[in-house]
C-alpha positions in Angstrom: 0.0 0.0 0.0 2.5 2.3 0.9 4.6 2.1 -2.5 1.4 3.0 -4.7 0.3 5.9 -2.3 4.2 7.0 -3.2 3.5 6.5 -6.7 0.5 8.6 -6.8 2.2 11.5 -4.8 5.4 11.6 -6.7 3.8 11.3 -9.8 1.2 14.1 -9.3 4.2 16.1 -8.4 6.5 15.1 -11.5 2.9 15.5 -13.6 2.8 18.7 -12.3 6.3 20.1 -13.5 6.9 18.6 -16.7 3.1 20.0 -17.5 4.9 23.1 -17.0 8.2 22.6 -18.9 6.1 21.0 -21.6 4.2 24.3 -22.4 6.8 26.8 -21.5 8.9 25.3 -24.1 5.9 24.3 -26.8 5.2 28.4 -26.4 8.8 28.9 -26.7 9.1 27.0 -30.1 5.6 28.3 -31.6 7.5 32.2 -30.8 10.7 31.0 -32.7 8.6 29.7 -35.9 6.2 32.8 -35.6 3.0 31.4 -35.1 0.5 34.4 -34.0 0.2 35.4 -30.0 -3.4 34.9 -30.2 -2.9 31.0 -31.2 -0.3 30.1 -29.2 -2.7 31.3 -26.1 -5.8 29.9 -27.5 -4.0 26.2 -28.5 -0.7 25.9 -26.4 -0.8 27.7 -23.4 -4.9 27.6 -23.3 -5.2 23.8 -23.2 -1.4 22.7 -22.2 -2.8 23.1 -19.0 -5.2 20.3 -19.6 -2.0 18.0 -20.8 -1.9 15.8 -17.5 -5.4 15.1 -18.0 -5.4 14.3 -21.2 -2.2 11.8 -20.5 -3.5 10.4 -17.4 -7.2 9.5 -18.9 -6.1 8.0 -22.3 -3.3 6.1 -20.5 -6.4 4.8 -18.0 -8.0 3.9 -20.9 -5.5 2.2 -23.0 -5.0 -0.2 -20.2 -8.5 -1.1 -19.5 -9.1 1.7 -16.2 -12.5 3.6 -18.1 -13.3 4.4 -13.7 -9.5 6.7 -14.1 -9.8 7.9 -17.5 -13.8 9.3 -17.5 -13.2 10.3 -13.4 -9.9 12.0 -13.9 -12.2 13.9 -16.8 -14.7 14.4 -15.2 -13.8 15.2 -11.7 -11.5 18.0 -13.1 -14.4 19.8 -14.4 -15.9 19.7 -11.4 -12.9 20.8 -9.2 -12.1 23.4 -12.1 -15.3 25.2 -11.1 -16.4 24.4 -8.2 -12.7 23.9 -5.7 -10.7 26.0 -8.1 -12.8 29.0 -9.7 -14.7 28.9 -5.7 -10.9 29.5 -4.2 -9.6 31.7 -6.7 -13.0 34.3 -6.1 -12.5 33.7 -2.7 -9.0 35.4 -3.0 -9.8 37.9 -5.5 -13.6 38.3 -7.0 -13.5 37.9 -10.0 -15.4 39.8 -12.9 -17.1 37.9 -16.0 -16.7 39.9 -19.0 -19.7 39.9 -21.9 -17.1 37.6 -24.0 -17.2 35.0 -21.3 -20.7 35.2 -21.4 -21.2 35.2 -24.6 -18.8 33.0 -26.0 -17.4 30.2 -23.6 -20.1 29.4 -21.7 -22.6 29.1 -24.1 -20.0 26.6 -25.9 -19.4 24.5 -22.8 -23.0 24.3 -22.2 -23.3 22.7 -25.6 -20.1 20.3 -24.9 -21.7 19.6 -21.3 -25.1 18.1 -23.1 -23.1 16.5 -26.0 -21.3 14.4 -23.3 -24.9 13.6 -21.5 -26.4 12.7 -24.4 -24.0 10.5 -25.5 -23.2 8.9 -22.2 -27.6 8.4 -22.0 -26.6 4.6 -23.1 -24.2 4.3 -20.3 -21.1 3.6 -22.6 -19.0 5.6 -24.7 -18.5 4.1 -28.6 -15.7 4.3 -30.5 -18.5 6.5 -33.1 -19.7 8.8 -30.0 -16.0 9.2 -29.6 -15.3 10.8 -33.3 -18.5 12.8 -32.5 -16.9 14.6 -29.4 -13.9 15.3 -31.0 -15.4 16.1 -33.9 -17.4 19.0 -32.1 -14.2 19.6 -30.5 -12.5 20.7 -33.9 -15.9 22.7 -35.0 -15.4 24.9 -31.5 -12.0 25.6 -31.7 -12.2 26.5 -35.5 -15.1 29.0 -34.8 -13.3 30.1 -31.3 -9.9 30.6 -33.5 -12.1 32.5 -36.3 -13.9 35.1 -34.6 -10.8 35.5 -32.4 -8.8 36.5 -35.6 -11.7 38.6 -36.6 -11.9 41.0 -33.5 -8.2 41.5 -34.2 -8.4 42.3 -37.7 -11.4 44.9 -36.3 -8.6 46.0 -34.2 -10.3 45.1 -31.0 -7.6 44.6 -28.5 -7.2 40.7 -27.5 -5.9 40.4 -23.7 -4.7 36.9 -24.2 -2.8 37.6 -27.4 -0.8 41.1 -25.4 -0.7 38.3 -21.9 1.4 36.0 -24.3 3.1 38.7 -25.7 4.2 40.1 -22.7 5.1 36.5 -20.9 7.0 35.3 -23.6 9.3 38.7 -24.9 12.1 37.2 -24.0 12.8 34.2 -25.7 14.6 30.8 -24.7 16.7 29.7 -27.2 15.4 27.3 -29.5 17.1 24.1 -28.9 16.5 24.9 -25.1 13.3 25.5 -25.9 12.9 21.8 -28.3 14.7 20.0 -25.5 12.0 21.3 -22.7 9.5 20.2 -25.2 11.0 16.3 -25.9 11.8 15.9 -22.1 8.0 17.5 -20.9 6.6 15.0 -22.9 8.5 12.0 -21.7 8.2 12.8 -17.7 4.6 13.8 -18.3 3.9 10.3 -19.8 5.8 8.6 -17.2 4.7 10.3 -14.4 0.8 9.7 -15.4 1.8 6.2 -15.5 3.0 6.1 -12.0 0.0 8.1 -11.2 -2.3 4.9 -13.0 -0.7 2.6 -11.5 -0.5 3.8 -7.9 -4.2 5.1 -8.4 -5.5 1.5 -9.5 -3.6 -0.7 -6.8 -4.5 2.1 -3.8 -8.4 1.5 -5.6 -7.9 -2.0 -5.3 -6.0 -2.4 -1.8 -9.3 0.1 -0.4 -11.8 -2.6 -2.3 -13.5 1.4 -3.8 -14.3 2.1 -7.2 -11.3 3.3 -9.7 -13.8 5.8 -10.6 -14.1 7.7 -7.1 -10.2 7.5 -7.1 -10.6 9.5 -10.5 -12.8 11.6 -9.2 -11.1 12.6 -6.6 -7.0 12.5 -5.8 -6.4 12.0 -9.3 -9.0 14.4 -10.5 -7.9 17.2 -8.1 -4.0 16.7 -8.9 -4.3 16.8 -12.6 -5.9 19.8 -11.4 -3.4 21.8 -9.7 -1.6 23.7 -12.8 -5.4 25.7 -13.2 -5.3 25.9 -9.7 -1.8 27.9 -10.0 -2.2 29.9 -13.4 -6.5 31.0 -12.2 -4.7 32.3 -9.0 -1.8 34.4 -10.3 -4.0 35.4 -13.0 -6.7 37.1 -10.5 -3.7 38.7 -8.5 -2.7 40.2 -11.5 -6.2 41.6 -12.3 -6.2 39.5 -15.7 -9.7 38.4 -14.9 -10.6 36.9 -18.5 -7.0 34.4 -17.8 -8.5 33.5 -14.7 -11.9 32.2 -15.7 -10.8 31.4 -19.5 -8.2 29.2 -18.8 -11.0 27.2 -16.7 -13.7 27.1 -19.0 -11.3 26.2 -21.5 -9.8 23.3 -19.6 -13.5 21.8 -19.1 -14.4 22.0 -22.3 -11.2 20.3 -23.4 -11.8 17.6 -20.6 -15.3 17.3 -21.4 -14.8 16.9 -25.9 -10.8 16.3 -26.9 -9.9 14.0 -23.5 -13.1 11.8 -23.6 -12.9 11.3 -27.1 -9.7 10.7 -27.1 -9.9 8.3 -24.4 -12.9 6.4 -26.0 -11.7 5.8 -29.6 -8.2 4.1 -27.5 -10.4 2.6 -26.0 -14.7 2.0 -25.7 -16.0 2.8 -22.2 -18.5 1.6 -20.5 -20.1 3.8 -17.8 -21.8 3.4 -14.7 -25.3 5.1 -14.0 -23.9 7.4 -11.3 -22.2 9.0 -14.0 -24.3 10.3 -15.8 -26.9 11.8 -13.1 -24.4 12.4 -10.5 -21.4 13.5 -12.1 -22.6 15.1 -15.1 -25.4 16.1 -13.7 -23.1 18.6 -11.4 -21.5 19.6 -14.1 -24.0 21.2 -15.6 -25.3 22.7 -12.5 -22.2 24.2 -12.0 -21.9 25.7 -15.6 -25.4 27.2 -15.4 -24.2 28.9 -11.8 -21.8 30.9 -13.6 -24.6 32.6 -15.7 -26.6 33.3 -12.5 -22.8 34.7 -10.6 -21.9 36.1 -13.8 -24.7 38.0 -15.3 -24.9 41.6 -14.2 -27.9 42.4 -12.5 -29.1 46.5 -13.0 -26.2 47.1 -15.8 -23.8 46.0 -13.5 -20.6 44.1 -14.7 -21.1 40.5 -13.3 -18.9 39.2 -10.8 -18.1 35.9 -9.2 -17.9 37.5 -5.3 -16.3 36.2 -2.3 -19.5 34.9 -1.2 -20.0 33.0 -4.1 -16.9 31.5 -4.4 -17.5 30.0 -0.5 -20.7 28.3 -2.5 -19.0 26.8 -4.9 -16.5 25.6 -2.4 -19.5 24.1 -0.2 -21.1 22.3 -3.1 -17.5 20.9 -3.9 -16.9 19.9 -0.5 -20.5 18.5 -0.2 -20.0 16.7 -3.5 -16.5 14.8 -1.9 -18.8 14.0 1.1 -21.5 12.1 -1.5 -18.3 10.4 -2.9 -16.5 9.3 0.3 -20.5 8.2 2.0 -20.8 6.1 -0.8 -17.9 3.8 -0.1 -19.4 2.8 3.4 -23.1 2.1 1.7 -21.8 0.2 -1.5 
């Protein structure tokens, strides 16, 4: 017992890192080859922070853990909003700009009922799989469009001047190619030592792999949008803040379940779907109530309702953990 619980703490911590050097030197090599700021925020630096989860779950997958790969998923949406956007308000309310409204919600809304409707039959196909990623694609490409337009229209774009700014001074290339190469290696062996300790701690405990998914590995996959939302609200840089989570769900919820289930068909237990998904898309609709703007006020995701979200997270790990004891 005690070498898998190892397993799972240094390889959340390795995961964690190479996460890191993986983007930093992905957004590094994109600068050196001139790809626009505006891309290398949407596709690099935007979802890189969804790279562990994406590693751990199609990893879960490929070696027959569907409890890992759809809980690691799915759990990080839920502590994305609920422990992480609900700590990150706490320390600095944040305010929702007409964009987010506008754009990213709505979007992960339609992700959020894709993944429902498909998972209606309790398993995931190998053809429901194509479909996610499919509507994955058909976001991004309109995201990336309309993005492209506004700056053509010369409306400012905060996440192409954030990249700008972060990355003016540039790592050499072949640093930046080596960070890249080595990211990806300790990233893939890290989420394996993650698996592994995840499934034997699972199966020492007699528990589901899925509530060890939803939880401990769900929460440390977690931990670089824990980091980034934080620093991002110190700095004011609101739209960071709540972008890069609403783009980590809906990159869990389409590209890491699809990716996972075309590896690999899943089949899915009930709870699933009207527990787990269910919350999810409670929790999305909570961010139109928190983030509308009531009397032509700018909405804002207060203190106070960050401490809710935290209470429905921490209410929602109570559900899990009860659950053990009554089978």
């Amino acid at each position: 017992m005690l070498l898998p619980v190892v397993a799972i703490l240094v390889g959340l911590v390795v995961l964690v890192w190479s996460a890191d050097r993986f983007v930093n030197g992905a957004a590094n090599t994109a600068k050196h080859f001139s790809l626009p700021s505006l891309l290398i925020g949407i596709l690099i630096i935007g979802f890189g922070t969804s790279a562990p989860e994406l590693v751990v779950s199609v990893l879960a997958a490929s070696q027959g853990n569907p409890g890992i790969a759809l809980g690691n998923a799915f759990g990080s949406n839920i502590s994305n909003i609920a422990l992480i956007l609900g700590t990150t308000a706490v320390l600095a309310p944040i305010a929702v700009t007409s964009d987010i409204l506008r754009r990213t919600l709505p979007m992960l809304t339609l992700a959020t009922l894709a993944i429902a409707a498909v998972l209606w039959n309790l398993a995931i196909s190998r053809g429901n799989a194509v479909f996610l990623l499919i509507l994955f694609i058909i976001i991004m490409g309109w995201t990336i469009r309309q993005s492209l337009k506004d700056q053509k229209r010369g409306k400012q774009d905060e996440l192409g001047i954030e990249v700008d700014q972060e990355y003016s001074n540039l790592m050499p290339l072949g640093r930046s190619i080596f960070w890249v190469v080595i990211g990806l290696i300790m990233l893939i062996a890290s989420s394996r030592a993650l698996v592994w300790g995840a499934v034997s701690v699972a199966q020492s405990l007699g528990v589901s792999d899925l509530v060890i998914g939803l939880t401990i590995v769900a929460v440390g996959t977690s931990l670089p949008e824990l980091a980034s939302s934080i620093i991002a609200a110190r700095k004011g840089e609101h739209d960071m803040a709540v972008g890069n989570i609403l783009g980590s769900n809906l990159f869990n919820t389409l590209a890491v379940v699809g990716l996972a289930g075309v590896i690999q068909p899943l089949n899915v237990e009930a709870t699933v779907l009207y527990r787990d998904v269910g919350l999810m898309l409670g929790l999305t609709a909570s961010l139109f109530l928190f983030g509308f703007g009531f009397k032509g006020k700018q909405g804002r995701i207060n203190r106070w309702e960050g401490g809710i979200l935290i209470l429905v997270y921490l209410l929602y790990t109570g559900w899990l953990v009860s659950s053990l004891f009554t089978g």
